[in-house]
C-alpha positions, 0 to 999 in steps of 0.5 A: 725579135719578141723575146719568149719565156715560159710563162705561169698565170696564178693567183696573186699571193701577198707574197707578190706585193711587194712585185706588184708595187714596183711594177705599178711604180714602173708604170706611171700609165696604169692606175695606181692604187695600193697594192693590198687592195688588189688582194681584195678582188681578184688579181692574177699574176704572170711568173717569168723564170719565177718572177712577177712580171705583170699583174691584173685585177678584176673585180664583179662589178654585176651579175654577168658583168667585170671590170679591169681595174688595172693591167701592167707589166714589169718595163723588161718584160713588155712587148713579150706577151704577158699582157696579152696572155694575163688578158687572155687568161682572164677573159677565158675564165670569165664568160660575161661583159667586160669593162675598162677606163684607160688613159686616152694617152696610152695607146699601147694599152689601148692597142691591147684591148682592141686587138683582144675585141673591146671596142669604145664605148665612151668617154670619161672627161678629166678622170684621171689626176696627176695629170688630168686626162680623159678616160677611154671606156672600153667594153667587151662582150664574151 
């Protein structure tokens, strides 16, 4: 049975760092950037019991356009909601075409974003590195 907590979506703090980089290590799946850089754009966090439990950056890309640079979820807290609720948080409060890479292994995100309405919108050949793997382009249209 889903375990449920009371959750708080925010703008990530630079006090957040140093959560986000231990989820980020916790998910060899998810891009991994530096975390000072989401700072950057606009990054969002989801408390658990005052705790960082995931995180997800977007970024304007164009007029009326955004990406998702990167979504991940402390491993204790997947299959909880946070996910969905830090996607649902962000597409709500944009209104515009959404975009995304995702690792073509990683069918739970993918699952993810297809049951919030993204759909394929293409392929991206030997994106990623360590390992190499294709890129699942994604799209959204709110």
């Amino acid at each position: 049975m889903p375990r449920t907590h009371e959750r708080q979506i925010r703008t990530a703090r630079l006090a957040d760092l140093a959560a986000i980089a231990a989820i980020q290590d916790a998910s060899p799946e998810a891009a991994q950037w530096n975390p000072a850089d989401y700072l950057k754009h606009d990054c969002r966090v989801c408390e658990v019991k005052s705790c960082v439990a995931g995180f997800l950056a977007t970024r304007l890309v164009g007029p009326g356009e955004r990406e998702i640079l990167n979504l991940a979820v402390d491993p204790a807290e997947r299959r909880c909601g946070v996910a969905r609720g830090l996607l649902g948080d962000a597409l709500a409060r944009d209104k515009c075409k959404w975009f995304l890479e995702v690792r073509a292994s990683n069918t739970a995100a993918i699952r993810l974003y297809e049951s919030a309405g993204f759909e394929l919108a293409g392929r991206r050949p030997d994106y990623y590195r360590e390992p190499v793997e294709e890129a699942i382009v994604m799209r959204f249209f709110s």
